[in-house]
OpenMM code with the backbone's topology and positions (N, CA, C; nanometers):
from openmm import Vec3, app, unit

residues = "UNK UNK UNK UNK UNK UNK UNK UNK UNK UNK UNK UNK UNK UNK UNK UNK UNK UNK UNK UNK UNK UNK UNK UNK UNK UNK UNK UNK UNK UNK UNK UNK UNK UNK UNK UNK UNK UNK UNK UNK UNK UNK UNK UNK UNK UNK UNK UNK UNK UNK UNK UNK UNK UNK UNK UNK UNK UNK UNK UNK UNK UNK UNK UNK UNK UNK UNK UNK UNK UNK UNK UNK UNK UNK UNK UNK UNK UNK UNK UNK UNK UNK UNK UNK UNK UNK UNK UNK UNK UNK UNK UNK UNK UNK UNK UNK UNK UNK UNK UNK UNK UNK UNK UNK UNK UNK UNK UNK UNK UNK UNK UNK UNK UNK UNK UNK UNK UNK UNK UNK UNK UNK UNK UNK UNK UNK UNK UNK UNK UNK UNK UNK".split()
positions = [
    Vec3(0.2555, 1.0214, -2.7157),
    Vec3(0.3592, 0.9516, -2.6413),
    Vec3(0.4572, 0.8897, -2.7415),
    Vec3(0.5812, 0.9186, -2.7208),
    Vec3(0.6869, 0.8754, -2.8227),
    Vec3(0.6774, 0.7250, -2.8102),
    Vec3(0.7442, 0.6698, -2.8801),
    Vec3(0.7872, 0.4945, -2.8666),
    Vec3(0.8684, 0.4928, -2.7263),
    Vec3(0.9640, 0.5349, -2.7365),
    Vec3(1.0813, 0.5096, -2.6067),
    Vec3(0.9785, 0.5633, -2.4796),
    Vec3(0.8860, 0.6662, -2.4645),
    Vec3(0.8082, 0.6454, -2.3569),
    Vec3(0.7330, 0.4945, -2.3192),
    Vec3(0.6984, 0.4736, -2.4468),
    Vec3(0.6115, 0.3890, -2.4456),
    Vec3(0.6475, 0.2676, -2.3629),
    Vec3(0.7981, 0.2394, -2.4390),
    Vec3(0.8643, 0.1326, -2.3935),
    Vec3(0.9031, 0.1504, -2.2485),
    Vec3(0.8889, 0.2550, -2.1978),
    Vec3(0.9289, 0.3043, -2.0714),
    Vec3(0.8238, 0.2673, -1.9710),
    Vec3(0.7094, 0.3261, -2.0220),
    Vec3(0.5600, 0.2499, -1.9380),
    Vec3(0.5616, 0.0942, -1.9433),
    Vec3(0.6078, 0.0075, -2.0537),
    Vec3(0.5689, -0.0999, -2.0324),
    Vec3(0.6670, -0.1604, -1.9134),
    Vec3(0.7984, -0.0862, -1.9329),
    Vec3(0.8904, -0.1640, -1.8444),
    Vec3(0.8500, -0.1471, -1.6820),
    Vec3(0.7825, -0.0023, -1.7012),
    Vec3(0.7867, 0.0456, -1.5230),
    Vec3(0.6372, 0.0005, -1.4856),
    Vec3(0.5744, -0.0591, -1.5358),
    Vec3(0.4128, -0.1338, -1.5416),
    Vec3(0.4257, -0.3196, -1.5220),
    Vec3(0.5576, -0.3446, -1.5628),
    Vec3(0.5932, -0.4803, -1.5481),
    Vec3(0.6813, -0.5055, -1.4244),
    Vec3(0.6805, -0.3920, -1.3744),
    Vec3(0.7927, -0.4672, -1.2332),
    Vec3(0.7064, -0.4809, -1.0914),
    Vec3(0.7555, -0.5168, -1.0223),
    Vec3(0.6635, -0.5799, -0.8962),
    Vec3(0.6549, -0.4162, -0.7985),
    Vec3(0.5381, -0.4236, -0.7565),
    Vec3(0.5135, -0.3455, -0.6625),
    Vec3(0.6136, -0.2900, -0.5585),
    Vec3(0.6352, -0.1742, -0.5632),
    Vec3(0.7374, -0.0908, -0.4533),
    Vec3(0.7421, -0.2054, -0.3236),
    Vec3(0.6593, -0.2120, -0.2701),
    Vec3(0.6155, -0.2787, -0.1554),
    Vec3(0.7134, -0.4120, -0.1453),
    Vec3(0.6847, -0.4945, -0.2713),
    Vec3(0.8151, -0.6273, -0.2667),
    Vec3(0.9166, -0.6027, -0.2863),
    Vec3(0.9991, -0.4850, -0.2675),
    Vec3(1.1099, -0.4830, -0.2195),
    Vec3(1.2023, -0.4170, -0.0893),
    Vec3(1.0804, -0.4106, -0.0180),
    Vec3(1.1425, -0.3686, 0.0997),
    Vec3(1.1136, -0.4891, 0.2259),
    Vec3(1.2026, -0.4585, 0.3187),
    Vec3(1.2784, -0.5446, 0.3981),
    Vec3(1.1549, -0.6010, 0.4821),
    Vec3(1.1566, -0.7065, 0.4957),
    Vec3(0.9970, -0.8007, 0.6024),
    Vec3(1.0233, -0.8184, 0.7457),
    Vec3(0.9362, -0.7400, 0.8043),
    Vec3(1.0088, -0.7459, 0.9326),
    Vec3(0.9649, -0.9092, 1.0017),
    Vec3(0.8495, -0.9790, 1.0126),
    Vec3(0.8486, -1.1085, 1.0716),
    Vec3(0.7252, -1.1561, 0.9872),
    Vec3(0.7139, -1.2573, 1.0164),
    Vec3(0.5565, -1.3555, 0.9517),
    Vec3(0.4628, -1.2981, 0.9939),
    Vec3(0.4556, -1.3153, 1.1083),
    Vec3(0.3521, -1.2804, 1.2095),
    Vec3(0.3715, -1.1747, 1.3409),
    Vec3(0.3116, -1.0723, 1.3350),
    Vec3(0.3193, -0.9877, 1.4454),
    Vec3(0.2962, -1.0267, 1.5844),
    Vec3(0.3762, -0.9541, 1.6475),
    Vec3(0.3707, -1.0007, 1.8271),
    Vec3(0.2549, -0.9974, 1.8587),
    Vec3(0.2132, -1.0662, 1.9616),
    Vec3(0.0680, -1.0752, 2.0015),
    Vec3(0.0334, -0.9028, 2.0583),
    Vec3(0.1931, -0.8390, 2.1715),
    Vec3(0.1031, -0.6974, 2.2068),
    Vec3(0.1250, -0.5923, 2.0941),
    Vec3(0.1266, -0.6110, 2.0052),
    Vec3(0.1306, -0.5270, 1.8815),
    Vec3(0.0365, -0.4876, 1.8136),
    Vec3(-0.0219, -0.3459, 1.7608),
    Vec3(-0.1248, -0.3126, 1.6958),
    Vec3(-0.0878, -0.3603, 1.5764),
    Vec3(-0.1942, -0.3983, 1.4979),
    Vec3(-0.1542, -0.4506, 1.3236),
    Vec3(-0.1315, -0.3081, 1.2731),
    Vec3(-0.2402, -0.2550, 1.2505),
    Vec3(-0.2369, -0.1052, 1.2030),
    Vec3(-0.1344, -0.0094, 1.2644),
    Vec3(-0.1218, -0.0008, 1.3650),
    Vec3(0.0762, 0.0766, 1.3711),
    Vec3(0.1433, 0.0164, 1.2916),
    Vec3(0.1551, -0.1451, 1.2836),
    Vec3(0.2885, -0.1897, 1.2164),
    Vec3(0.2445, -0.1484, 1.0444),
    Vec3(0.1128, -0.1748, 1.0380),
    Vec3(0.1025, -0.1654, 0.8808),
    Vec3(0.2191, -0.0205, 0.8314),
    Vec3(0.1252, 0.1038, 0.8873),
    Vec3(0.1430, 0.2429, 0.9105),
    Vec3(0.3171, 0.2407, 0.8953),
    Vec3(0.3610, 0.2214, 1.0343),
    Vec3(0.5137, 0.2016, 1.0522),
    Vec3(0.6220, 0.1384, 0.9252),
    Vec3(0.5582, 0.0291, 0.8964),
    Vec3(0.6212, -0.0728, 0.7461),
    Vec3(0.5990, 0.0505, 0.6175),
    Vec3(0.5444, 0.1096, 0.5779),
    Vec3(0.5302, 0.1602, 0.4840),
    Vec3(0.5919, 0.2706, 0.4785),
    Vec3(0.6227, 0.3480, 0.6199),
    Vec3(0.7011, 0.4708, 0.6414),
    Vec3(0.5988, 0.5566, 0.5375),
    Vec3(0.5195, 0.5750, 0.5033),
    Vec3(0.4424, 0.7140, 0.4654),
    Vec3(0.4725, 0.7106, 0.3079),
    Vec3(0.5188, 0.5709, 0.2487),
    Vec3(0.5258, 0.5666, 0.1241),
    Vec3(0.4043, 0.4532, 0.0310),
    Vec3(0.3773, 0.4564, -0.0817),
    Vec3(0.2861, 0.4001, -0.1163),
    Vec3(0.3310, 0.2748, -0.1556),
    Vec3(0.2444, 0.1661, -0.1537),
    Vec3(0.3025, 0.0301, -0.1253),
    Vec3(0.2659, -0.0373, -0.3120),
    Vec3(0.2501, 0.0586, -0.4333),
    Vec3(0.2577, 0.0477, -0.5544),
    Vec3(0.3858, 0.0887, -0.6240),
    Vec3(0.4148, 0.2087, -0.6111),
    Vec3(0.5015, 0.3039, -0.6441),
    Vec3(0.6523, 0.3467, -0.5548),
    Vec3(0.6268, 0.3347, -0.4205),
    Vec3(0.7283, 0.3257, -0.3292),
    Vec3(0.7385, 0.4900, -0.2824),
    Vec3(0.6447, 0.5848, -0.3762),
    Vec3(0.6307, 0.7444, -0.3534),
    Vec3(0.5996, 0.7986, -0.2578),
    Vec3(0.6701, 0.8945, -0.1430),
    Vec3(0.5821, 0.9387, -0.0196),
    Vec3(0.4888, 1.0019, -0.0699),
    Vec3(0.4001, 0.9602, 0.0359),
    Vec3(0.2151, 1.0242, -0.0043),
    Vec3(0.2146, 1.1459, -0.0457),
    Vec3(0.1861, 1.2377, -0.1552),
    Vec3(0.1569, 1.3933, -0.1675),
    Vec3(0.0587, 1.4411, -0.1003),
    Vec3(-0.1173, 1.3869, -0.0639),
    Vec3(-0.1348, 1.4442, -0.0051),
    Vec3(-0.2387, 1.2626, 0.0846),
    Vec3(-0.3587, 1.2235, 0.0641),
    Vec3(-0.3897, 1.1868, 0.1161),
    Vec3(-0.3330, 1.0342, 0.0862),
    Vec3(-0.3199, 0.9464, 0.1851),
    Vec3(-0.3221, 0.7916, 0.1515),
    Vec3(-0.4685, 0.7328, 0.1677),
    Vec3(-0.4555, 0.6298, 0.0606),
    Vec3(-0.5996, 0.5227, 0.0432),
    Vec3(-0.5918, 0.4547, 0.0633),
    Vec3(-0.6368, 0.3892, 0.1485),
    Vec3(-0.6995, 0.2213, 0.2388),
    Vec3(-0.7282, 0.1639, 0.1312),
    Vec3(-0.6337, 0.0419, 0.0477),
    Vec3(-0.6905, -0.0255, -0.0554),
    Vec3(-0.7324, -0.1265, 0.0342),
    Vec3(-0.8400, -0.1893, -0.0268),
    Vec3(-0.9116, -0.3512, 0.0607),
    Vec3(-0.9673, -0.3909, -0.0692),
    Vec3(-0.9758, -0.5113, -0.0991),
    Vec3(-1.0247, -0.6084, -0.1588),
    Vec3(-1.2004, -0.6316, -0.1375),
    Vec3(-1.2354, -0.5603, -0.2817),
    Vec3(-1.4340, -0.6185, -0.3236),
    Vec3(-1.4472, -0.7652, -0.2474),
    Vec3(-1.3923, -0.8466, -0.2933),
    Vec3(-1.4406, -0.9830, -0.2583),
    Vec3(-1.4120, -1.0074, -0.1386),
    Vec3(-1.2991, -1.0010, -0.0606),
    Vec3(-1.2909, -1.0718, 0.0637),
    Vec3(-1.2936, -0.9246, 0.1458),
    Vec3(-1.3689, -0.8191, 0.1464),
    Vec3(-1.3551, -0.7161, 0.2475),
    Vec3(-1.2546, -0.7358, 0.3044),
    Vec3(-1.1101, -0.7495, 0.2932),
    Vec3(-1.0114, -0.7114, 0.4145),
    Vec3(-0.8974, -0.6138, 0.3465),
    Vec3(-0.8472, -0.5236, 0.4010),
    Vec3(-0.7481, -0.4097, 0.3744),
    Vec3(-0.6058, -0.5191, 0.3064),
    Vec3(-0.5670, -0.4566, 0.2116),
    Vec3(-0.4568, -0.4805, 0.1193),
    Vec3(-0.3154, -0.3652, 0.1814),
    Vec3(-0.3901, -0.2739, 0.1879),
    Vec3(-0.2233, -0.1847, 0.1999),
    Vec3(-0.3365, -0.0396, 0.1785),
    Vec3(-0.1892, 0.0502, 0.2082),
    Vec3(-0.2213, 0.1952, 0.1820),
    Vec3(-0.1152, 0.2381, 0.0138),
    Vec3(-0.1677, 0.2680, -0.0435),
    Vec3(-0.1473, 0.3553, -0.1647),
    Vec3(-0.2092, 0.4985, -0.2097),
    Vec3(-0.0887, 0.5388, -0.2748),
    Vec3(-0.1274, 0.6896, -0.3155),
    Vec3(-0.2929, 0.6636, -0.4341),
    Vec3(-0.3279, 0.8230, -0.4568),
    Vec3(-0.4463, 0.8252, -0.5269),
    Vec3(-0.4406, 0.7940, -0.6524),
    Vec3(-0.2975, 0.8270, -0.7289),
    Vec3(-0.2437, 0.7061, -0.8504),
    Vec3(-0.2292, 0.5848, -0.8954),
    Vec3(-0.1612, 0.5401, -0.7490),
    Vec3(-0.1829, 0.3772, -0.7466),
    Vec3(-0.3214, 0.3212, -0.7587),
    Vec3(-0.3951, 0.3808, -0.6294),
    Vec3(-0.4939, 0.3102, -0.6475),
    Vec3(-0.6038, 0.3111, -0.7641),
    Vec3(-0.5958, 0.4338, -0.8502),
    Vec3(-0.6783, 0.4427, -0.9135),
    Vec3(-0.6414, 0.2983, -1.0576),
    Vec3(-0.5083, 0.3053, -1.0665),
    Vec3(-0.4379, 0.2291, -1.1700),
    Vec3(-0.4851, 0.1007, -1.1095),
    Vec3(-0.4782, 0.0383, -0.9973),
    Vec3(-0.4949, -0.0776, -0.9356),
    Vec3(-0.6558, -0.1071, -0.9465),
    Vec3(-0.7393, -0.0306, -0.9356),
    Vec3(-0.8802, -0.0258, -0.9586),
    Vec3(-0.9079, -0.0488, -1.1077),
    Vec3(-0.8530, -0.0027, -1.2266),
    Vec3(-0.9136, -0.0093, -1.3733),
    Vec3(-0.7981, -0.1225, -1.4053),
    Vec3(-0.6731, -0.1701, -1.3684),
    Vec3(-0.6058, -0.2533, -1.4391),
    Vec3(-0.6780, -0.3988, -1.4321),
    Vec3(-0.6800, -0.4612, -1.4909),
    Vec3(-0.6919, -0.6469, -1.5768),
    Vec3(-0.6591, -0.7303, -1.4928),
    Vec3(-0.7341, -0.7682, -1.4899),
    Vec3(-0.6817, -0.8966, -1.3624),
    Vec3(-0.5355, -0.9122, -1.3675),
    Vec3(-0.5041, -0.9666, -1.4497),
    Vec3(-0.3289, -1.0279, -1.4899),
    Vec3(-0.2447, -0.9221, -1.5606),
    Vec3(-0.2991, -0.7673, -1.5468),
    Vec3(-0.2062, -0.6696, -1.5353),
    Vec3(-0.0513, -0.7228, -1.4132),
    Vec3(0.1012, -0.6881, -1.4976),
    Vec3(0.1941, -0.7608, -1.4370),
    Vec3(0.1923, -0.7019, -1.2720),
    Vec3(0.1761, -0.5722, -1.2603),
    Vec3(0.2283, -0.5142, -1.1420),
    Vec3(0.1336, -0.5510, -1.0416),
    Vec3(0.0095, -0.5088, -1.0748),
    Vec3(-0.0929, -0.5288, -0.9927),
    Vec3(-0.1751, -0.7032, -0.9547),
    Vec3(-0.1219, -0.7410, -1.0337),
    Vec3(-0.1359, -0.8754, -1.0261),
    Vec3(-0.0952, -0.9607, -0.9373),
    Vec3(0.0274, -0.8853, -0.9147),
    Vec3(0.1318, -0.9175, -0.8004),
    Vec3(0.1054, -0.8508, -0.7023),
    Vec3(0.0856, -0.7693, -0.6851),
    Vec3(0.0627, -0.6318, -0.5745),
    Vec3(-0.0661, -0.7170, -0.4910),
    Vec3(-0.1980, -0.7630, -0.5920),
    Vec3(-0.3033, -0.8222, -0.4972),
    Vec3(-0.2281, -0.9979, -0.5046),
    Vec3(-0.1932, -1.0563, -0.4718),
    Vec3(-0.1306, -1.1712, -0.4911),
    Vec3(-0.0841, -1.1643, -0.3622),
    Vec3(0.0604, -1.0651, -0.2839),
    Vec3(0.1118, -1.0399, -0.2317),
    Vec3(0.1008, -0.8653, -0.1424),
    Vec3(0.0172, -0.8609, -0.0832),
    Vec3(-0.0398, -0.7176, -0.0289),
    Vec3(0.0666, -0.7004, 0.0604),
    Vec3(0.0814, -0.5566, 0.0958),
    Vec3(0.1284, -0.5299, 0.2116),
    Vec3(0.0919, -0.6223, 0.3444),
    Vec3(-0.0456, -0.6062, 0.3798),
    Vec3(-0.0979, -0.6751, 0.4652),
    Vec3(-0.1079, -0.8272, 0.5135),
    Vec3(-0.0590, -0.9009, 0.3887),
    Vec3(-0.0186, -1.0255, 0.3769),
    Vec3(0.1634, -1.0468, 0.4037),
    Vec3(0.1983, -0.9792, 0.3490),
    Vec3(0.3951, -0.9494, 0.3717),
    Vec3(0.3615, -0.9682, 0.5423),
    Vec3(0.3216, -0.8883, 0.6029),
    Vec3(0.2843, -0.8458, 0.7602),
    Vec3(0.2076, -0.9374, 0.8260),
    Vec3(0.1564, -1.0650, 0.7242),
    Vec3(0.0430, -1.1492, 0.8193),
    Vec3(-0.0183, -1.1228, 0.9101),
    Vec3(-0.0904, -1.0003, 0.8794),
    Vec3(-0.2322, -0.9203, 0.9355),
    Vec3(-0.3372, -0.9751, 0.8262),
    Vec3(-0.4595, -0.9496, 0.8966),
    Vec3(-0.5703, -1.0121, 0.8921),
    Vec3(-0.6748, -0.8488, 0.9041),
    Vec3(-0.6979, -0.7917, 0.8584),
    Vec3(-0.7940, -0.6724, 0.8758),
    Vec3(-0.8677, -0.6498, 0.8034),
    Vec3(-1.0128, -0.6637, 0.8489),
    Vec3(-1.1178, -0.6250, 0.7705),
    Vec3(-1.1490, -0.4691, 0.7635),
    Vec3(-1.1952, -0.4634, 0.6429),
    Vec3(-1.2075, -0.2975, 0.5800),
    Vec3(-1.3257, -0.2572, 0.6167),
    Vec3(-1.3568, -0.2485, 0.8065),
    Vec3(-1.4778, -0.1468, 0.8436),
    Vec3(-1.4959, -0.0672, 0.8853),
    Vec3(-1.5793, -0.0092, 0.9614),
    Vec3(-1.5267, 0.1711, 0.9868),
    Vec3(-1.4477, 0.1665, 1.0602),
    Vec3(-1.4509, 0.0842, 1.1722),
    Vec3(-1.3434, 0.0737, 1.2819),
    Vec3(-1.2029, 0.1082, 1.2857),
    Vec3(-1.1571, -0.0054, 1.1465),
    Vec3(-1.0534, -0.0026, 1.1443),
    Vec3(-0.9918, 0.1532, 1.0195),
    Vec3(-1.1066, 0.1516, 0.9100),
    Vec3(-1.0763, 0.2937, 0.8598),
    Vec3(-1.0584, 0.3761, 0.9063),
    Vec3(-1.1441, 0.4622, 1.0454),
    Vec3(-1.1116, 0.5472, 1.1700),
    Vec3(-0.9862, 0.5077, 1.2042),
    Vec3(-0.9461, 0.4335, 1.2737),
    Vec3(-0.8073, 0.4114, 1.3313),
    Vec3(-0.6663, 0.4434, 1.2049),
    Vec3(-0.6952, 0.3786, 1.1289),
    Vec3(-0.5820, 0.3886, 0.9850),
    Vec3(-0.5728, 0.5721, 1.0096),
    Vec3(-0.6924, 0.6239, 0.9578),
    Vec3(-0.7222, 0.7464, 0.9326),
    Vec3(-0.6070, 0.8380, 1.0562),
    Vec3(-0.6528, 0.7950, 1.1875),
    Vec3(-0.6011, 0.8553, 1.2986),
    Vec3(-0.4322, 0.8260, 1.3060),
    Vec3(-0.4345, 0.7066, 1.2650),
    Vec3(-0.2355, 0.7120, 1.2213),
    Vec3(-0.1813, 0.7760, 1.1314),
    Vec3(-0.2551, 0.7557, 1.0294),
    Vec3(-0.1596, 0.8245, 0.9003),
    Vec3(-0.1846, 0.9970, 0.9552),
    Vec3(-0.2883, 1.0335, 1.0123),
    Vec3(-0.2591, 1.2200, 1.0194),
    Vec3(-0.1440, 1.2326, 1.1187),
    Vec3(-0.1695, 1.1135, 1.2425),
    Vec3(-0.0768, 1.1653, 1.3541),
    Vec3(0.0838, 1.1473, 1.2099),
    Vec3(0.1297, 1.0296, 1.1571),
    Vec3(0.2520, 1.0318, 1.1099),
    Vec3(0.2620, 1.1519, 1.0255),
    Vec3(0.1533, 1.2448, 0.9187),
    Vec3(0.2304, 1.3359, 0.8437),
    Vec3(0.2325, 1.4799, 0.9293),
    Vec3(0.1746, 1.4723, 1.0620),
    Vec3(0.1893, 1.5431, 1.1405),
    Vec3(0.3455, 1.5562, 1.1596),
    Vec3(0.3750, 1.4622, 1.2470),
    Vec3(0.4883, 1.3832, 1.2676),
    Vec3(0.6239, 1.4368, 1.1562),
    Vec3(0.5680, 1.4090, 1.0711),
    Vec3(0.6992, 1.4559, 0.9739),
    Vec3(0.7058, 1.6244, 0.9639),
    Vec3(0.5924, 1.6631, 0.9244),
    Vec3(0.5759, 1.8205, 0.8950),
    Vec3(0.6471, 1.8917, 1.0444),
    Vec3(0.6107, 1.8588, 1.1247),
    Vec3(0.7097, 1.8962, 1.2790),
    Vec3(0.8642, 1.8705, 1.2471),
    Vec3(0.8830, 1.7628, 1.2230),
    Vec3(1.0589, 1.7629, 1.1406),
    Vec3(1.1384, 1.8246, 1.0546),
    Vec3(0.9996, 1.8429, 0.9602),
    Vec3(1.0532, 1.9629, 0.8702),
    Vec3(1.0935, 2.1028, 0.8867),
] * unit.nanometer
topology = app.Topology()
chain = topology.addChain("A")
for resn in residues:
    res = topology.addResidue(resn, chain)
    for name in ("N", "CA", "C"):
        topology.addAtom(name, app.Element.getBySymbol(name[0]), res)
């Protein structure tokens, strides 16, 4: 890896998660509102690390310690989000500020809700591949 890459990783490793910069739709979701549509819907089929539409599958990140879902990210993100340092800059921020927190949802990471995630994200790349 040259230097100027190098310097290139550190810069694109230090900025805040794709996810904090897109638009918040409210604090708190309407009471007749599914959390998981809106999660699904908020992300538009992009990963909430990188801002990349999914290539092929999205991953239910959730949090070891408090079992509850963080966001959906590609298999890059998450893998980077899994081995990085606590006080790695991006990811630091990324669990600090989750998708799921932006959205003030509350979802625990059990099968329930993995089944359901699962059943949105195919219906949405369904959804798109019909557009295409």
């Amino acid at each position: 890896m040259t230097v100027e890459q190098q310097v290139e990783r550190k810069l694109w490793e230090a900025q805040p998660p794709a996810c904090h910069f897109w638009p918040y739709l409210r604090a708190v979701p309407l009471p007749d509102q599914d959390p998981l549509e809106l999660l699904v819907a908020w992300q538009e089929g992009r990963c909430a690390g990188c801002g990349h539409p999914f290539h092929a599958e999205a991953v239910i990140d959730h949090c070891h310690e408090s079992g509850l879902v963080r966001g959906l990210l590609c298999t890059l993100c998450n893998n980077a989000e899994g081995t990085a340092p606590p006080q790695h800059p991006r990811w630091f921020r990324y669990r600090t500020l989750p998708p799921t927190l932006i959205l003030g949802l509350h979802l625990p990471y059990q099968r329930p809700v993995r089944r359901r995630l699962a059943q949105l994200l195919d219906r949405d790349q369904e959804l798109a591949a019909q557009q295409r």
